[in-house]
C-alpha positions as CSV (number, residue, x, y, z in Angstrom):
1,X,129.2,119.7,123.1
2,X,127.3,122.9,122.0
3,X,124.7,122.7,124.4
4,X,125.3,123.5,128.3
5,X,128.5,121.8,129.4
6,X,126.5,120.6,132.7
7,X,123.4,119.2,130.7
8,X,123.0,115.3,131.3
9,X,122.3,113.9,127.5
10,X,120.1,110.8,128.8
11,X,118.2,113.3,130.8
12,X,117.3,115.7,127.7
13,X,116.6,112.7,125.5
14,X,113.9,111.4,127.9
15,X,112.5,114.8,128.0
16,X,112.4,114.6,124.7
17,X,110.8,110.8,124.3
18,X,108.1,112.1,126.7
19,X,107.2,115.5,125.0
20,X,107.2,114.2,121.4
21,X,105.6,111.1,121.7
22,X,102.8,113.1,123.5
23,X,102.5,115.7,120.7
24,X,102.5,113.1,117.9
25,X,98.8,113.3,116.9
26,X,98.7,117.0,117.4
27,X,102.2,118.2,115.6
28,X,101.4,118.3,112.0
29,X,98.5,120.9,113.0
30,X,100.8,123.1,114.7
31,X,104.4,122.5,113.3
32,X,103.9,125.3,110.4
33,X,107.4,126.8,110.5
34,X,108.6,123.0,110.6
35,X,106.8,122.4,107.9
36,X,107.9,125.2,105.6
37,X,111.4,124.6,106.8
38,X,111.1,121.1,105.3
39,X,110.2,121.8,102.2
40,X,112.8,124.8,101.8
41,X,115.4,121.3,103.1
42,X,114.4,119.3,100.1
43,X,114.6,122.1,97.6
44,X,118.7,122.5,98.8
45,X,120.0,120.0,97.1
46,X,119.4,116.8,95.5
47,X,118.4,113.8,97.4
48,X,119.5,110.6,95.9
49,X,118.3,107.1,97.6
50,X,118.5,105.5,99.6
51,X,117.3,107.9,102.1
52,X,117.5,108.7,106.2
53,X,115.4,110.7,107.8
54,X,116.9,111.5,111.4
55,X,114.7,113.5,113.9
56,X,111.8,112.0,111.0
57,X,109.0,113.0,113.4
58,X,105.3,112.4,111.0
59,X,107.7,112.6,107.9
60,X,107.8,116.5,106.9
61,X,111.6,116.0,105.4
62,X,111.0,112.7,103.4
63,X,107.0,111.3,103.5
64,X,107.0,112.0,99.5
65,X,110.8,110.4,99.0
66,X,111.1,107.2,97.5
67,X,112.8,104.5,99.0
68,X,113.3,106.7,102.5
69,X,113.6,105.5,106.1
70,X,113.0,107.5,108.9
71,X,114.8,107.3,112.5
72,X,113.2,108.7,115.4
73,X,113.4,108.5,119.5
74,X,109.6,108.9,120.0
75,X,108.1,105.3,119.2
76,X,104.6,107.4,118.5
77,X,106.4,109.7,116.4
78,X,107.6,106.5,114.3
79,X,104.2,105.3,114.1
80,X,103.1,108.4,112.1
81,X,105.2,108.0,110.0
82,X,105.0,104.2,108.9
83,X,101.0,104.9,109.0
84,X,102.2,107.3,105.8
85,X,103.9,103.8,104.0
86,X,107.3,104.0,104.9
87,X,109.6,102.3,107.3
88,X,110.7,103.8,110.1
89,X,112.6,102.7,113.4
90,X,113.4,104.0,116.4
91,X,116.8,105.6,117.7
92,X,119.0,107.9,119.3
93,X,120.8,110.5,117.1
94,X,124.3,109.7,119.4
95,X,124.0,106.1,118.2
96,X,122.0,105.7,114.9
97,X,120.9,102.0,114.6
98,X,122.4,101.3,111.1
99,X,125.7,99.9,109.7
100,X,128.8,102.2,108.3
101,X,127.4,104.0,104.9
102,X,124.0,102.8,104.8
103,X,122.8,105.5,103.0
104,X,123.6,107.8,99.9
105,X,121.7,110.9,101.3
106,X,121.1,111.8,105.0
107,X,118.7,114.5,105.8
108,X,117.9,116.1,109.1
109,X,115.2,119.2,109.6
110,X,114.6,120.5,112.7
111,X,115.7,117.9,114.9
112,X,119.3,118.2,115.6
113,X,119.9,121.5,118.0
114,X,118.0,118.8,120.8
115,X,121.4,117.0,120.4
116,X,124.9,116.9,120.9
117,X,126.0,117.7,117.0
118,X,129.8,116.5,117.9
119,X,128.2,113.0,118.4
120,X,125.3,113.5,116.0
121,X,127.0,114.8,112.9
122,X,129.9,112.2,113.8
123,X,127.0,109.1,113.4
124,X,125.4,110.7,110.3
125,X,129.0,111.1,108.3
126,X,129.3,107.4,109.8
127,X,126.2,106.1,107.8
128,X,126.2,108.4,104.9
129,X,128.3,107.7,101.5
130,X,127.1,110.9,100.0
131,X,125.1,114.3,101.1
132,X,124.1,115.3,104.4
133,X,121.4,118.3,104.0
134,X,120.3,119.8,107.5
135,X,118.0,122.6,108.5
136,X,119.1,123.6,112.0
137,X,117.7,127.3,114.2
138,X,120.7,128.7,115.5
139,X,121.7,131.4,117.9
140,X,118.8,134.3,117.1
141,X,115.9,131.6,117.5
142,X,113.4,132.9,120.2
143,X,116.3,134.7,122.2
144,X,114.1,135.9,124.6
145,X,113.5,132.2,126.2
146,X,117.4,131.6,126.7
147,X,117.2,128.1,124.4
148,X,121.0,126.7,124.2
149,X,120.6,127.0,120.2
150,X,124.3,126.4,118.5
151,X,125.7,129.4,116.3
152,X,126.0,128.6,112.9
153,X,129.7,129.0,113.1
154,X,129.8,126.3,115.8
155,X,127.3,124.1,113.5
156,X,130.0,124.6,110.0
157,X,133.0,123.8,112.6
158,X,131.5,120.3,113.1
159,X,130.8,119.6,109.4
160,X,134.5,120.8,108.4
161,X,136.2,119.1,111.5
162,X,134.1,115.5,110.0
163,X,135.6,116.2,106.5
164,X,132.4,117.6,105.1
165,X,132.6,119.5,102.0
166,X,130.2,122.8,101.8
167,X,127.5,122.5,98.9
168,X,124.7,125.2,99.5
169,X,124.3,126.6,102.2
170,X,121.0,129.3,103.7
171,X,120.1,131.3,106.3
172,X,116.2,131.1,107.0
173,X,113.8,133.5,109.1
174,X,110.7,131.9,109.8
175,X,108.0,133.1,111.4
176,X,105.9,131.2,114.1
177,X,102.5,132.3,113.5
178,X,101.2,132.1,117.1
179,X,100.9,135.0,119.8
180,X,100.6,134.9,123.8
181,X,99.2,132.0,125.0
182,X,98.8,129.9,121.6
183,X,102.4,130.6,121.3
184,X,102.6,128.6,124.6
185,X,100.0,126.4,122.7
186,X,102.7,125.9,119.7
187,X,105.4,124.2,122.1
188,X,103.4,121.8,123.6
189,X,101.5,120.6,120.6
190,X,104.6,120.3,118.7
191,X,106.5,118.8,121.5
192,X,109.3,121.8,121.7
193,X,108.4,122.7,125.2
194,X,111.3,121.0,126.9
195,X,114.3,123.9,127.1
196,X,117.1,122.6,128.4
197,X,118.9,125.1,130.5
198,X,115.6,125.6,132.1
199,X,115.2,122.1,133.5
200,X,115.1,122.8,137.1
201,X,113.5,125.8,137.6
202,X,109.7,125.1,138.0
203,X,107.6,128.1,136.5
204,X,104.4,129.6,137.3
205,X,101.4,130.5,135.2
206,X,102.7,133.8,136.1
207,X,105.4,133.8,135.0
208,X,105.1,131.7,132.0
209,X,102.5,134.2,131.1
210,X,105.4,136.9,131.6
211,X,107.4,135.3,129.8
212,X,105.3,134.4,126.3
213,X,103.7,138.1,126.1
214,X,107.1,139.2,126.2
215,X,107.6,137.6,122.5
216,X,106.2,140.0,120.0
217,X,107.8,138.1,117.0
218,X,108.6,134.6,117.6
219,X,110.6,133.3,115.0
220,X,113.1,130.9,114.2
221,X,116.6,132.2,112.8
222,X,117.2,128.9,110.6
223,X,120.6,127.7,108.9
224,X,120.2,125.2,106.4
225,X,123.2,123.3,104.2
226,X,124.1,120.5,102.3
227,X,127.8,118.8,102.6
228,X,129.3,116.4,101.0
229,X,130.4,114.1,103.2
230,X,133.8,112.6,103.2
231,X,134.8,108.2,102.6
Protein backbone atom coordinates (compact mmCIF):
# COMPACT_ATOMS: atom_id res chain seq x y z
CA UNK A 1 0.00 0.00 0.00
CA UNK A 2 1.32 3.62 -0.68
CA UNK A 3 -0.80 5.25 1.64
CA UNK A 4 -0.26 5.00 5.61
CA UNK A 5 0.35 1.39 6.57
CA UNK A 6 -2.27 1.97 9.56
CA UNK A 7 -5.07 3.57 7.27
CA UNK A 8 -8.40 1.38 7.34
CA UNK A 9 -9.39 1.43 3.33
CA UNK A 10 -13.34 0.96 4.15
CA UNK A 11 -12.90 3.85 6.44
CA UNK A 12 -11.24 6.36 3.76
CA UNK A 13 -13.61 5.16 1.06
CA UNK A 14 -16.73 6.24 3.24
CA UNK A 15 -14.97 9.49 3.77
CA UNK A 16 -14.79 9.74 0.52
CA UNK A 17 -18.63 8.51 -0.53
CA UNK A 18 -19.62 11.25 1.99
CA UNK A 19 -17.47 14.22 0.82
CA UNK A 20 -17.93 13.69 -2.89
CA UNK A 21 -21.38 12.97 -3.08
CA UNK A 22 -21.89 16.26 -1.08
CA UNK A 23 -19.70 18.34 -3.50
CA UNK A 24 -21.36 16.96 -6.61
CA UNK A 25 -23.38 19.97 -7.72
CA UNK A 26 -20.71 22.29 -6.70
CA UNK A 27 -17.40 20.54 -8.22
CA UNK A 28 -17.36 21.53 -11.79
CA UNK A 29 -17.32 25.33 -10.43
CA UNK A 30 -14.34 24.76 -8.37
CA UNK A 31 -12.40 21.76 -9.78
CA UNK A 32 -10.15 24.08 -12.29
CA UNK A 33 -6.86 22.30 -11.90
CA UNK A 34 -9.00 19.01 -12.34
CA UNK A 35 -10.27 20.26 -15.13
CA UNK A 36 -7.12 21.28 -16.91
CA UNK A 37 -5.56 18.11 -15.78
CA UNK A 38 -8.24 16.27 -17.80
CA UNK A 39 -7.92 17.65 -20.80
CA UNK A 40 -3.86 17.55 -20.66
CA UNK A 41 -4.99 13.23 -19.81
CA UNK A 42 -6.83 13.04 -23.09
CA UNK A 43 -4.26 14.74 -25.16
CA UNK A 44 -1.46 11.77 -23.87
CA UNK A 45 -2.38 9.27 -25.82
CA UNK A 46 -5.02 7.89 -27.93
CA UNK A 47 -8.21 6.62 -26.52
CA UNK A 48 -9.74 3.89 -28.41
CA UNK A 49 -13.42 2.49 -27.31
CA UNK A 50 -14.74 1.13 -25.55
CA UNK A 51 -13.93 3.41 -22.76
CA UNK A 52 -13.76 3.46 -18.62
CA UNK A 53 -13.70 6.23 -16.77
CA UNK A 54 -12.64 5.28 -13.02
CA UNK A 55 -12.85 8.01 -10.28
CA UNK A 56 -15.40 9.56 -13.44
CA UNK A 57 -16.76 12.21 -10.94
CA UNK A 58 -19.24 14.78 -13.53
CA UNK A 59 -17.14 13.35 -16.46
CA UNK A 60 -14.05 15.81 -16.93
CA UNK A 61 -11.79 12.73 -18.44
CA UNK A 62 -14.42 11.19 -20.83
CA UNK A 63 -18.05 13.38 -21.08
CA UNK A 64 -17.01 14.12 -24.97
CA UNK A 65 -15.78 10.23 -25.53
CA UNK A 66 -17.82 8.15 -27.56
CA UNK A 67 -19.02 5.03 -26.40
CA UNK A 68 -17.48 5.76 -22.60
CA UNK A 69 -18.58 4.45 -19.22
CA UNK A 70 -17.86 5.94 -16.12
CA UNK A 71 -17.29 4.21 -12.60
CA UNK A 72 -17.60 6.04 -9.51
CA UNK A 73 -18.16 5.51 -5.55
CA UNK A 74 -20.30 8.63 -5.09
CA UNK A 75 -23.87 7.56 -6.40
CA UNK A 76 -24.39 11.64 -6.89
CA UNK A 77 -21.32 11.88 -8.56
CA UNK A 78 -22.73 9.09 -11.12
CA UNK A 79 -25.74 10.94 -11.49
CA UNK A 80 -23.87 13.97 -13.02
CA UNK A 81 -22.48 12.21 -15.19
CA UNK A 82 -25.44 10.09 -16.77
CA UNK A 83 -27.39 13.62 -16.69
CA UNK A 84 -24.43 14.39 -19.52
CA UNK A 85 -25.82 11.03 -21.73
CA UNK A 86 -23.62 8.42 -20.72
CA UNK A 87 -23.71 5.43 -18.52
CA UNK A 88 -22.32 5.30 -15.55
CA UNK A 89 -22.30 2.93 -12.42
CA UNK A 90 -21.17 2.86 -9.22
CA UNK A 91 -18.01 1.14 -7.67
CA UNK A 92 -15.08 0.80 -5.71
CA UNK A 93 -11.64 1.17 -7.42
CA UNK A 94 -10.31 -2.17 -5.26
CA UNK A 95 -13.08 -4.11 -6.94
CA UNK A 96 -14.25 -2.62 -10.34
CA UNK A 97 -17.73 -4.02 -11.20
CA UNK A 98 -16.84 -5.39 -14.67
CA UNK A 99 -15.69 -8.67 -16.22
CA UNK A 100 -11.81 -9.60 -17.17
CA UNK A 101 -10.88 -7.04 -20.29
CA UNK A 102 -13.91 -5.18 -20.64
CA UNK A 103 -12.46 -2.44 -22.12
CA UNK A 104 -9.74 -1.30 -24.83
CA UNK A 105 -8.78 1.90 -23.02
CA UNK A 106 -8.95 2.69 -19.20
CA UNK A 107 -8.50 6.25 -18.04
CA UNK A 108 -8.20 7.61 -14.55
CA UNK A 109 -7.58 11.54 -13.73
CA UNK A 110 -7.43 12.63 -10.45
CA UNK A 111 -8.96 9.95 -8.70
CA UNK A 112 -6.54 7.30 -7.81
CA UNK A 113 -3.88 8.73 -5.00
CA UNK A 114 -7.54 8.25 -2.67
CA UNK A 115 -6.69 4.54 -3.24
CA UNK A 116 -4.59 1.74 -2.71
CA UNK A 117 -2.82 1.74 -6.37
CA UNK A 118 -1.53 -2.06 -5.57
CA UNK A 119 -5.19 -3.07 -5.68
CA UNK A 120 -6.37 -0.30 -8.04
CA UNK A 121 -3.91 -0.61 -10.81
CA UNK A 122 -4.21 -4.51 -10.29
CA UNK A 123 -8.27 -4.20 -11.15
CA UNK A 124 -7.75 -1.76 -14.06
CA UNK A 125 -4.89 -4.05 -15.89
CA UNK A 126 -7.71 -6.75 -14.92
CA UNK A 127 -10.44 -5.03 -17.19
CA UNK A 128 -8.28 -3.35 -19.69
CA UNK A 129 -7.05 -5.13 -23.15
CA UNK A 130 -5.16 -2.13 -24.14
CA UNK A 131 -4.03 1.46 -22.66
CA UNK A 132 -4.23 2.63 -19.26
CA UNK A 133 -3.62 6.62 -19.27
CA UNK A 134 -3.59 8.16 -15.63
CA UNK A 135 -3.11 11.57 -14.29
CA UNK A 136 -2.10 11.09 -10.64
CA UNK A 137 -0.40 14.33 -7.95
CA UNK A 138 2.37 12.85 -6.42
CA UNK A 139 4.82 13.58 -3.60
CA UNK A 140 5.28 17.73 -3.96
CA UNK A 141 1.29 18.23 -4.06
CA UNK A 142 0.38 20.81 -1.25
CA UNK A 143 3.33 19.50 1.00
CA UNK A 144 2.56 21.74 3.58
CA UNK A 145 -0.84 19.73 4.60
CA UNK A 146 1.09 16.37 5.03
CA UNK A 147 -1.42 14.53 2.27
CA UNK A 148 -0.04 10.68 1.95
CA UNK A 149 0.49 11.46 -2.02
CA UNK A 150 2.53 8.32 -3.68
CA UNK A 151 5.96 9.31 -5.36
CA UNK A 152 6.06 8.89 -8.89
CA UNK A 153 8.66 6.25 -8.48
CA UNK A 154 6.28 4.25 -6.22
CA UNK A 155 3.30 4.96 -8.91
CA UNK A 156 5.84 3.52 -12.20
CA UNK A 157 6.86 0.45 -9.72
CA UNK A 158 3.15 -0.65 -9.71
CA UNK A 159 2.62 -0.21 -13.51
CA UNK A 160 6.00 -2.29 -14.25
CA UNK A 161 5.45 -4.87 -11.46
CA UNK A 162 1.50 -5.43 -13.49
CA UNK A 163 3.41 -5.81 -16.85
CA UNK A 164 2.62 -2.35 -18.01
CA UNK A 165 4.55 -1.12 -20.80
CA UNK A 166 5.65 2.86 -20.56
CA UNK A 167 4.09 4.95 -23.52
CA UNK A 168 4.28 8.80 -22.59
CA UNK A 169 4.72 9.80 -19.72
CA UNK A 170 4.50 13.87 -17.97
CA UNK A 171 5.13 15.60 -15.11
CA UNK A 172 2.48 18.49 -14.48
CA UNK A 173 2.50 21.67 -12.10
CA UNK A 174 -0.82 23.06 -11.75
CA UNK A 175 -1.82 25.77 -10.00
CA UNK A 176 -4.95 25.98 -7.73
CA UNK A 177 -6.16 29.32 -8.16
CA UNK A 178 -7.56 29.97 -4.68
CA UNK A 179 -5.89 31.76 -1.57
CA UNK A 180 -6.62 31.67 2.34
CA UNK A 181 -9.95 30.83 3.08
CA UNK A 182 -11.35 30.05 -0.58
CA UNK A 183 -8.49 27.78 -0.77
CA UNK A 184 -10.35 26.06 2.20
CA UNK A 185 -13.33 26.83 0.01
CA UNK A 186 -11.72 24.67 -3.03
CA UNK A 187 -11.55 21.35 -0.84
CA UNK A 188 -14.86 21.21 0.32
CA UNK A 189 -16.65 22.18 -2.92
CA UNK A 190 -14.57 19.77 -4.77
CA UNK A 191 -14.91 17.13 -2.14
CA UNK A 192 -10.89 16.89 -1.47
CA UNK A 193 -11.22 17.80 2.10
CA UNK A 194 -10.86 14.41 3.54
CA UNK A 195 -6.81 13.84 4.29
CA UNK A 196 -6.16 10.83 5.39
CA UNK A 197 -3.40 10.76 7.88
CA UNK A 198 -5.30 13.53 9.53
CA UNK A 199 -8.44 11.57 10.32
CA UNK A 200 -8.36 11.78 14.03
CA UNK A 201 -7.17 14.93 14.94
CA UNK A 202 -10.15 17.38 15.10
CA UNK A 203 -8.99 20.93 14.00
CA UNK A 204 -9.96 24.30 14.95
CA UNK A 205 -10.94 27.38 12.98
CA UNK A 206 -7.74 28.34 14.36
CA UNK A 207 -5.90 26.34 13.35
CA UNK A 208 -7.28 25.48 10.11
CA UNK A 209 -6.88 29.16 9.50
CA UNK A 210 -3.08 28.60 10.47
CA UNK A 211 -2.82 26.16 8.50
CA UNK A 212 -4.38 27.49 4.87
CA UNK A 213 -2.49 31.07 5.15
CA UNK A 214 0.44 29.17 5.46
CA UNK A 215 -0.02 28.08 1.60
CA UNK A 216 1.29 30.81 -0.58
CA UNK A 217 1.15 28.61 -3.80
CA UNK A 218 -1.08 25.77 -3.69
CA UNK A 219 -0.45 23.64 -6.37
CA UNK A 220 -0.54 20.21 -7.50
CA UNK A 221 2.76 18.41 -8.59
CA UNK A 222 0.99 16.05 -11.21
CA UNK A 223 2.41 12.77 -13.02
CA UNK A 224 0.52 11.71 -15.91
CA UNK A 225 1.30 8.39 -18.30
CA UNK A 226 -0.05 6.04 -20.56
CA UNK A 227 1.00 2.11 -20.48
CA UNK A 228 0.26 -0.49 -22.35
CA UNK A 229 -1.09 -2.89 -20.49
CA UNK A 230 -0.05 -6.51 -20.62
CA UNK A 231 -2.72 -9.99 -21.82
Amino acid sequence: MYLLQEVIYPEVMKGLYLRFSRASKTYEDWAVPQRECANLLRALDTLKPPVLDVGCGTGFASEHLKDAVGVDISLEMTKCYRSKGKPAVVGDAHSLPFKDKSFRTVISNFALHWTDIGLSFKEVFRVCSGVFLCSIPVKGSLSELGFPFPSEEDVLRFVEALGGKLRRKKRRILEIPYRGWDLLRFFHYTGTSYNPSLRSVIMSKGDLERMIFLIDKPHFDVLLFSCEVGE
